[in-house]
PDB file of the backbone (N, CA, C, O) and the ligand in Angstrom, with CONECT records:
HET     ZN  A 101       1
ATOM      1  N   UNK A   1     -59.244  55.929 -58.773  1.00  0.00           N
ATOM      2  CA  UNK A   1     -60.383  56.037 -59.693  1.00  0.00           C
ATOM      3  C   UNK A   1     -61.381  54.915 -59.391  1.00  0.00           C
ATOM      4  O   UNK A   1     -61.135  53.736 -59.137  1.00  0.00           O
ATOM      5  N   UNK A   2     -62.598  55.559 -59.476  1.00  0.00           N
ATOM      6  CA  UNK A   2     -63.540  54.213 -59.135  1.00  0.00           C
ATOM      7  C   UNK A   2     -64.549  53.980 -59.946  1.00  0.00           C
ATOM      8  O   UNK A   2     -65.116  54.902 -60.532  1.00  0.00           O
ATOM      9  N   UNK A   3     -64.931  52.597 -60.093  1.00  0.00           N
ATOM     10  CA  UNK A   3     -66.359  52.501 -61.318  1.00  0.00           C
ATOM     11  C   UNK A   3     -67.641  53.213 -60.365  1.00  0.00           C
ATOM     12  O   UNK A   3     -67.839  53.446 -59.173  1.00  0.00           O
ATOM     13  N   UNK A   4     -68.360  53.397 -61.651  1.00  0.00           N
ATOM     14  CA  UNK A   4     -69.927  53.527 -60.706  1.00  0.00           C
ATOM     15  C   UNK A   4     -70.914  53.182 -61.169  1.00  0.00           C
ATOM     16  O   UNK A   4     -70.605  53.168 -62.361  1.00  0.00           O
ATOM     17  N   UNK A   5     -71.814  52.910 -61.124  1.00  0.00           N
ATOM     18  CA  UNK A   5     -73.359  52.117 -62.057  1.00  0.00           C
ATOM     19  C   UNK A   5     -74.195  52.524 -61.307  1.00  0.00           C
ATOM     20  O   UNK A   5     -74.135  52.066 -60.166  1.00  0.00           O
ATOM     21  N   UNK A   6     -75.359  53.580 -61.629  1.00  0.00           N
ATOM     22  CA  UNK A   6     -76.050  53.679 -61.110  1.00  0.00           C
ATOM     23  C   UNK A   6     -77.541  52.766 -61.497  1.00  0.00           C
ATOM     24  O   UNK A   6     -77.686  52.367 -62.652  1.00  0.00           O
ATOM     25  N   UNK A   7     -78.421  52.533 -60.626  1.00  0.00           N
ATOM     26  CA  UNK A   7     -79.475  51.698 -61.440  1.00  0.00           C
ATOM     27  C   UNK A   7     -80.355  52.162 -62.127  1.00  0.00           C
ATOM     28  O   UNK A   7     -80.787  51.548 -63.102  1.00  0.00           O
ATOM     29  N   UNK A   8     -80.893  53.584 -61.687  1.00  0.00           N
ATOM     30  CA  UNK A   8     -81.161  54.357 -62.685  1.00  0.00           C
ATOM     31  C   UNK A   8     -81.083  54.348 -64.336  1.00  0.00           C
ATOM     32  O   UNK A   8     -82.020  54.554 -65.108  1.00  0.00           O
ATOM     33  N   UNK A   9     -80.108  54.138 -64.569  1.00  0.00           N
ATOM     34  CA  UNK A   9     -79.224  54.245 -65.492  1.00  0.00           C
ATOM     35  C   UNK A   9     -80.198  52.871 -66.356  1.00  0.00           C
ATOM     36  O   UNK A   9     -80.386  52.813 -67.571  1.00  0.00           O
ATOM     37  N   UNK A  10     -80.660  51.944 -65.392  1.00  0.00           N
ATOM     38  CA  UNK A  10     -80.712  50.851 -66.333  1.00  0.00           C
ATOM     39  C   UNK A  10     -82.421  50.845 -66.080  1.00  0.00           C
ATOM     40  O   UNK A  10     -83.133  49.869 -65.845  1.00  0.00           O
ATOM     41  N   UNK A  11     -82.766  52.108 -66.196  1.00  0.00           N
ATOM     42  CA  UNK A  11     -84.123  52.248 -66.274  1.00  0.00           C
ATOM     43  C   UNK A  11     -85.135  51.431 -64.877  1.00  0.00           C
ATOM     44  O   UNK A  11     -86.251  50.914 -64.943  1.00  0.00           O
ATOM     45  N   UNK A  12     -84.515  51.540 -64.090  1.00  0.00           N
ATOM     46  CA  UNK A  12     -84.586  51.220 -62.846  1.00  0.00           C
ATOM     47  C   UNK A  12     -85.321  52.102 -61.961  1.00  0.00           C
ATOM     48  O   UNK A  12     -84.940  53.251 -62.185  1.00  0.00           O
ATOM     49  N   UNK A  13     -86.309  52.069 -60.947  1.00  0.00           N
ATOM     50  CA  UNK A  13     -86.515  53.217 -60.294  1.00  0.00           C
ATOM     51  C   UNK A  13     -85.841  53.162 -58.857  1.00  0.00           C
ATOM     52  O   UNK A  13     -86.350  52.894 -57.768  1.00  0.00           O
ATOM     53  N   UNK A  14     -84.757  53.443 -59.136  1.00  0.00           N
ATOM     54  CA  UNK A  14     -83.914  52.531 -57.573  1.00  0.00           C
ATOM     55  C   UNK A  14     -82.596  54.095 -57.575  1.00  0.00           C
ATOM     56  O   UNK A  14     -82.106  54.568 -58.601  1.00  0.00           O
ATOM     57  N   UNK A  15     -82.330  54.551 -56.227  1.00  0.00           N
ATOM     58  CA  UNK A  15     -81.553  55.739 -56.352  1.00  0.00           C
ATOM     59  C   UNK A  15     -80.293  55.032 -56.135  1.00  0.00           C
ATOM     60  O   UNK A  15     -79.289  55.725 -56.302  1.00  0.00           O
ATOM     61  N   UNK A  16     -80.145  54.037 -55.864  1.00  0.00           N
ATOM     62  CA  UNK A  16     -79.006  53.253 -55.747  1.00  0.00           C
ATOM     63  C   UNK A  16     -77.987  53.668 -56.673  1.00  0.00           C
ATOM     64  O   UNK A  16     -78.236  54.098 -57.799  1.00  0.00           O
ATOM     65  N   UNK A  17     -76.852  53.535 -56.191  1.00  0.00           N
ATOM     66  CA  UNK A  17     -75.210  54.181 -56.647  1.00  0.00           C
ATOM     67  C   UNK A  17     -74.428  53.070 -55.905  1.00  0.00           C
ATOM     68  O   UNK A  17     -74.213  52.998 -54.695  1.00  0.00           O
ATOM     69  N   UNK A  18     -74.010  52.134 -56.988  1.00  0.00           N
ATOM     70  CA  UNK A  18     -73.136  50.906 -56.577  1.00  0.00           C
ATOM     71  C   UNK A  18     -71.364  51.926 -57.340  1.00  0.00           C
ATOM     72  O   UNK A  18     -71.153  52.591 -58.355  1.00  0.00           O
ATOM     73  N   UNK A  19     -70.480  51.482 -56.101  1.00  0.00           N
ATOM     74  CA  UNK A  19     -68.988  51.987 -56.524  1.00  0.00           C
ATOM     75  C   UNK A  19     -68.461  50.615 -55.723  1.00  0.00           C
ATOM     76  O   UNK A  19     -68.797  49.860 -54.811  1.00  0.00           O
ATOM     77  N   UNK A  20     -67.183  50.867 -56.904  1.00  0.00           N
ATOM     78  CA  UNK A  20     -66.421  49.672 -56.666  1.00  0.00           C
ATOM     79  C   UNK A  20     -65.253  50.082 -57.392  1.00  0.00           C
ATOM     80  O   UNK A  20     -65.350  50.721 -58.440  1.00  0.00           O
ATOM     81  N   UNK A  21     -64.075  49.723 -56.850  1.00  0.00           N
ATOM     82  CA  UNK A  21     -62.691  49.370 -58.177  1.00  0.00           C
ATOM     83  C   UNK A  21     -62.225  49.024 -58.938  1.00  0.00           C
ATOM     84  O   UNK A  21     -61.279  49.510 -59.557  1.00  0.00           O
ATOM     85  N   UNK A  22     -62.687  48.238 -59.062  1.00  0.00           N
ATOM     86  CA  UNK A  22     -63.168  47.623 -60.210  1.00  0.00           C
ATOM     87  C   UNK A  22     -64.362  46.685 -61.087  1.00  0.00           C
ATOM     88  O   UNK A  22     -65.418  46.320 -60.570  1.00  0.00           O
ATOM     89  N   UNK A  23     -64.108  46.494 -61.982  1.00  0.00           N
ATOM     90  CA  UNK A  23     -65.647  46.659 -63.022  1.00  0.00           C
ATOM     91  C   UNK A  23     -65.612  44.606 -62.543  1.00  0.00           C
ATOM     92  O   UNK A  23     -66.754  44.171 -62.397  1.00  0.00           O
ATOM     93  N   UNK A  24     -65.092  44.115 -62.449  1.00  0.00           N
ATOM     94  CA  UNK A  24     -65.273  42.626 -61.691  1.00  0.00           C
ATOM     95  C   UNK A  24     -66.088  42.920 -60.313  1.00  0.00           C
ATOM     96  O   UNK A  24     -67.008  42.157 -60.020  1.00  0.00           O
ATOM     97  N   UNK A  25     -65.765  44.010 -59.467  1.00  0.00           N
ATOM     98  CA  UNK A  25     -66.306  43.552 -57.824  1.00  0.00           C
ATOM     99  C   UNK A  25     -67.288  44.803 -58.253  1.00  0.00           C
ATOM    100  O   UNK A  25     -67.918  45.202 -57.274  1.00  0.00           O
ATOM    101  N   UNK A  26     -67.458  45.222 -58.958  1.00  0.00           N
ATOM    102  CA  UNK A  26     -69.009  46.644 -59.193  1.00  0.00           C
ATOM    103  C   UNK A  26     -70.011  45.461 -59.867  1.00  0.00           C
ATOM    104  O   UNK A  26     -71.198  45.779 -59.800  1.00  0.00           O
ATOM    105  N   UNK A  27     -69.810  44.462 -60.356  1.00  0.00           N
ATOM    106  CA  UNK A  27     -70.500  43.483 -61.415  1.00  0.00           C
ATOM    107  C   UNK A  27     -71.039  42.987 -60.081  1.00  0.00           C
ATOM    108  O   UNK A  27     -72.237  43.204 -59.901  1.00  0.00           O
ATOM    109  N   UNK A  28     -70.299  42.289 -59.002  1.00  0.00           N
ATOM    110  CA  UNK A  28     -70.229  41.283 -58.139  1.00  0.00           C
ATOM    111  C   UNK A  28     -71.598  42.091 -56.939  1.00  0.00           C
ATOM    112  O   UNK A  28     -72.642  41.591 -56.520  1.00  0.00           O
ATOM    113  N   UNK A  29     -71.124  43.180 -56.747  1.00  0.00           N
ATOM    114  CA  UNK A  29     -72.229  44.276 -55.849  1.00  0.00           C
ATOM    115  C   UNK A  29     -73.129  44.613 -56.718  1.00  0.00           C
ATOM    116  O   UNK A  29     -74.096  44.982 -56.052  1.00  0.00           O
ATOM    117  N   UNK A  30     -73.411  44.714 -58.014  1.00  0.00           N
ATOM    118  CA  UNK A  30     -74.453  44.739 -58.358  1.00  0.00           C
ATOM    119  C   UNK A  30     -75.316  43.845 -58.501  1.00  0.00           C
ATOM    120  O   UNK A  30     -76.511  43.907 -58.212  1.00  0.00           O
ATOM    121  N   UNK A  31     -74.448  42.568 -59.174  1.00  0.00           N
ATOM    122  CA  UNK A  31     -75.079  41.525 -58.734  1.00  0.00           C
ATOM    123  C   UNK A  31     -75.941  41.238 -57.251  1.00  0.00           C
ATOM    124  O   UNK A  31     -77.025  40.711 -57.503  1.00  0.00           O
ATOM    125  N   UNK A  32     -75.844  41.333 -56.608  1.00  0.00           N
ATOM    126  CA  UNK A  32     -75.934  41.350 -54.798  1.00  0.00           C
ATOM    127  C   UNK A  32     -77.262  42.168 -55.136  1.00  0.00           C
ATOM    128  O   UNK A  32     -78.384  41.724 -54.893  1.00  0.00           O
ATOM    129  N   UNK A  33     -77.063  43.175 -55.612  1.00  0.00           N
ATOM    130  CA  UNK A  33     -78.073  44.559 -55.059  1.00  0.00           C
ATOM    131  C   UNK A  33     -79.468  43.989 -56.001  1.00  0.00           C
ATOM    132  O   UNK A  33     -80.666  44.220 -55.836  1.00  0.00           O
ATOM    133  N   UNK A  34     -78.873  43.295 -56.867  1.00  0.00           N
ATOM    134  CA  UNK A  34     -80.233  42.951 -58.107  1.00  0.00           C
ATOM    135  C   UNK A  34     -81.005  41.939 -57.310  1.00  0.00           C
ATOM    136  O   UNK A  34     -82.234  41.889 -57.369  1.00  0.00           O
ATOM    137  N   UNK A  35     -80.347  41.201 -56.627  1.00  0.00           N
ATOM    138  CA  UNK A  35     -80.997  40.150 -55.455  1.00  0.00           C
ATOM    139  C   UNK A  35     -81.604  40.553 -54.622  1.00  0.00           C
ATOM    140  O   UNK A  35     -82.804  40.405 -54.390  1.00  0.00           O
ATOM    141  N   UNK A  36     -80.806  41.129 -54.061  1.00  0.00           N
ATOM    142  CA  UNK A  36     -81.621  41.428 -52.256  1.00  0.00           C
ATOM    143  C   UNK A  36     -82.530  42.449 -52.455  1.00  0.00           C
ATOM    144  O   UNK A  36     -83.380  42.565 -51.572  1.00  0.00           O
ATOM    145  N   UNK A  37     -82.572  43.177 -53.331  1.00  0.00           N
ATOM    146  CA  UNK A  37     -83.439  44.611 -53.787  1.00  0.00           C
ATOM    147  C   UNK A  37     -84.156  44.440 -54.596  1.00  0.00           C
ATOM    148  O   UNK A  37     -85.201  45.020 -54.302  1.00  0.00           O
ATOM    149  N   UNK A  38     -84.237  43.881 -55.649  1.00  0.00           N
ATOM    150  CA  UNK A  38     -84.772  43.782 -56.621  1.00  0.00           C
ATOM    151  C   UNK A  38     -85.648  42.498 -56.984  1.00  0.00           C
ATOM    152  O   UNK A  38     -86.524  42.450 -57.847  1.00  0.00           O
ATOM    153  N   UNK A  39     -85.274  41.579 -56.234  1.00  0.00           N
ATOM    154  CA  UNK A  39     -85.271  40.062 -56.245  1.00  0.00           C
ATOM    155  C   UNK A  39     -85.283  39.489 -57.698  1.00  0.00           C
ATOM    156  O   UNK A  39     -86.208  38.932 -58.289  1.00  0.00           O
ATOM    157  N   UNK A  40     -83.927  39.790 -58.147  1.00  0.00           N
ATOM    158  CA  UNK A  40     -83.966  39.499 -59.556  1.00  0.00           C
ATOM    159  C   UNK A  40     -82.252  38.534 -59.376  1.00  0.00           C
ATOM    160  O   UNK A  40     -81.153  38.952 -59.009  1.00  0.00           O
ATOM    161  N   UNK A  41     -82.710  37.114 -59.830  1.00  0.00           N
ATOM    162  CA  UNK A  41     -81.534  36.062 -59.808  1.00  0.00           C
ATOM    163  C   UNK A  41     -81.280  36.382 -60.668  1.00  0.00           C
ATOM    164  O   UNK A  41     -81.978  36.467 -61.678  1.00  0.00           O
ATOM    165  N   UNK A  42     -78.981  36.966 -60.350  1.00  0.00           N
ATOM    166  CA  UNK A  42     -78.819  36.968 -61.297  1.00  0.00           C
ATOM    167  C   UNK A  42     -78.786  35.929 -62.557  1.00  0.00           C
ATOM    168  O   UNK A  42     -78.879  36.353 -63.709  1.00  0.00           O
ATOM    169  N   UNK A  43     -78.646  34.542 -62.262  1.00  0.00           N
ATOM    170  CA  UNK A  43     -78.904  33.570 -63.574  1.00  0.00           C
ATOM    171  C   UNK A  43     -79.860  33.959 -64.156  1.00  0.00           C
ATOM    172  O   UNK A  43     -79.589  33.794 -65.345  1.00  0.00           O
ATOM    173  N   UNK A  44     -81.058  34.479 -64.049  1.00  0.00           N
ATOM    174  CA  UNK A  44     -81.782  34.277 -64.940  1.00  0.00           C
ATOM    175  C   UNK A  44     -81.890  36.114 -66.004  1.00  0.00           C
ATOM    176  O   UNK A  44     -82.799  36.473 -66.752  1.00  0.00           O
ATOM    177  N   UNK A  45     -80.784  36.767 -65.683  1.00  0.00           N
ATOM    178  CA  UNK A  45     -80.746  37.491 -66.448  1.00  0.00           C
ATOM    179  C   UNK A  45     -79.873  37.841 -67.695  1.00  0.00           C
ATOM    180  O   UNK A  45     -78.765  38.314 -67.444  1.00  0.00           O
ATOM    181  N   UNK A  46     -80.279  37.646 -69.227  1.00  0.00           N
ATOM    182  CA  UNK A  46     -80.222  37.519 -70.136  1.00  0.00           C
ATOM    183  C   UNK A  46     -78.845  38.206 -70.762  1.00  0.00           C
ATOM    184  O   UNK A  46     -78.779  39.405 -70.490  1.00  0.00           O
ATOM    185  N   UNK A  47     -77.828  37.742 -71.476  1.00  0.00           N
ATOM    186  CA  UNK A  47     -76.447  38.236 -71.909  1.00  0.00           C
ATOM    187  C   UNK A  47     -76.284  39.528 -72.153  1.00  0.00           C
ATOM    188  O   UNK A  47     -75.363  40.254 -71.777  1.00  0.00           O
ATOM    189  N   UNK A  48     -77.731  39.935 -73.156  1.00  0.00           N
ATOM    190  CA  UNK A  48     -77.698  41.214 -73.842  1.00  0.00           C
ATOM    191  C   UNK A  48     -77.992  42.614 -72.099  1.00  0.00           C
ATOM    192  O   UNK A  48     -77.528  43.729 -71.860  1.00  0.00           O
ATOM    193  N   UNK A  49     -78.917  41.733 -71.373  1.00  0.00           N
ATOM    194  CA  UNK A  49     -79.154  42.776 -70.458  1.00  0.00           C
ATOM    195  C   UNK A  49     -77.563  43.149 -69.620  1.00  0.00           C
ATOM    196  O   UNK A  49     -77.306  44.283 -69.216  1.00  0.00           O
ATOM    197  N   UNK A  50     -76.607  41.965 -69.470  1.00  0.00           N
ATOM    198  CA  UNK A  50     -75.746  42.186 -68.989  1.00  0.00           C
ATOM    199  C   UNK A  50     -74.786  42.903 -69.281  1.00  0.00           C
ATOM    200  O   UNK A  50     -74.153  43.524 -68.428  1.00  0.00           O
ATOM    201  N   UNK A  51     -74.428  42.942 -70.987  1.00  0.00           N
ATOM    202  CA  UNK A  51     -73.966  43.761 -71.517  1.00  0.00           C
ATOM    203  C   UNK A  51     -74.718  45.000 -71.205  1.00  0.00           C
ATOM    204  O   UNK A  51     -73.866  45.874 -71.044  1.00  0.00           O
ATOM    205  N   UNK A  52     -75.781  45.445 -71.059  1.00  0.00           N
ATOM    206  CA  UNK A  52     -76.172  46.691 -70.982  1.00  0.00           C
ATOM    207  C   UNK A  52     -76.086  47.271 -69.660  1.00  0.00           C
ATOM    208  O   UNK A  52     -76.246  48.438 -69.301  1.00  0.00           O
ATOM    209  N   UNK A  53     -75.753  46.049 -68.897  1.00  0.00           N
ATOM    210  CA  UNK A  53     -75.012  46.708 -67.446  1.00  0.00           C
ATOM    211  C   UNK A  53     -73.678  46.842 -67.426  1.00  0.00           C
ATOM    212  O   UNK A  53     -73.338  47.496 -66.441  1.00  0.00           O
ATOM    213  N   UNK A  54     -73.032  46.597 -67.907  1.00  0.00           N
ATOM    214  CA  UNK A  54     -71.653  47.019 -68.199  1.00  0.00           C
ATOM    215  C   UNK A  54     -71.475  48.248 -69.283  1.00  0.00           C
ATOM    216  O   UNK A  54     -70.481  48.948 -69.092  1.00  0.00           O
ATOM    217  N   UNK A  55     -72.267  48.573 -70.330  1.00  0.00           N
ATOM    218  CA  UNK A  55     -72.356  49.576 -70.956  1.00  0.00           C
ATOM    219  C   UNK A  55     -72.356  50.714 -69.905  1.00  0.00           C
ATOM    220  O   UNK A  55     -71.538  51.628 -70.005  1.00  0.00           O
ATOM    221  N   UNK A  56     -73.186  50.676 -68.982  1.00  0.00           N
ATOM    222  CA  UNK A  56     -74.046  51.686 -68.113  1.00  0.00           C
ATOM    223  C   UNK A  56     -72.700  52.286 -66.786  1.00  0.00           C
ATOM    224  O   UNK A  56     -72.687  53.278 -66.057  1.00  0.00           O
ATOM    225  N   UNK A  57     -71.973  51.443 -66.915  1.00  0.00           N
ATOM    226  CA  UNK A  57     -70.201  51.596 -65.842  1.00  0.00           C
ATOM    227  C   UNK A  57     -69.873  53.222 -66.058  1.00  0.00           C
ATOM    228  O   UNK A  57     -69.679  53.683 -67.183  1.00  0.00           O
ATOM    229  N   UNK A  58     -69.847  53.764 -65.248  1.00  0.00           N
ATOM    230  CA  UNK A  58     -69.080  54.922 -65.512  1.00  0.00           C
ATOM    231  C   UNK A  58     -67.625  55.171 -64.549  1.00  0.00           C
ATOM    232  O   UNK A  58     -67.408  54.835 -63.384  1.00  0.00           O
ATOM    233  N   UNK A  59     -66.846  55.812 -65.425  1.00  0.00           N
ATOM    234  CA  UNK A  59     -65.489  56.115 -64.590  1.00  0.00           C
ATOM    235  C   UNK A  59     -65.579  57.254 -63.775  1.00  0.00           C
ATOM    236  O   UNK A  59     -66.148  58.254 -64.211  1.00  0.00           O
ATOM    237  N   UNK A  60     -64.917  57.226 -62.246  1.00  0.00           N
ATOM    238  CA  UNK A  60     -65.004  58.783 -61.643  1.00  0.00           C
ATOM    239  C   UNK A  60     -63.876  59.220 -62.000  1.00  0.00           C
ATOM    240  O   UNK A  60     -63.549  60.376 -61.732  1.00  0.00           O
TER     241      UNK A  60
HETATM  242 ZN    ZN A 101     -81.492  49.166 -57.610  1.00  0.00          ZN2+
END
């Protein structure tokens, strides 16, 4: 079974589909993808938004 987050999802205009095994290394690649793509550090993004990236996790 694998997580998935799409960025979409987080009102994003990005077709990006991050999968991972878990919801620690899908956090860790999304993290990554918010950087190099987005150029958004993750430090400077806010608790509540993070929670709303973990809301956004779906199971396959
Ligand atoms: Zn994206």
């Amino acid at each position: 079974m694998a997580k998935i987050l799409r960025c979409s999802d987080l009102g994003m205009n990005c077709p990006k589909e991050i999968r991972a095994a878990t919801e620690e290394e899908l956090l860790k690649l999304a993290a990554e993808h918010a950087e190099k793509d987005h150029g958004i550090p993750v430090a400077s993004i806010p608790p509540e938004i993070q929670a709303m990236v973990k809301a956004a996790i779906r199971e396959e």
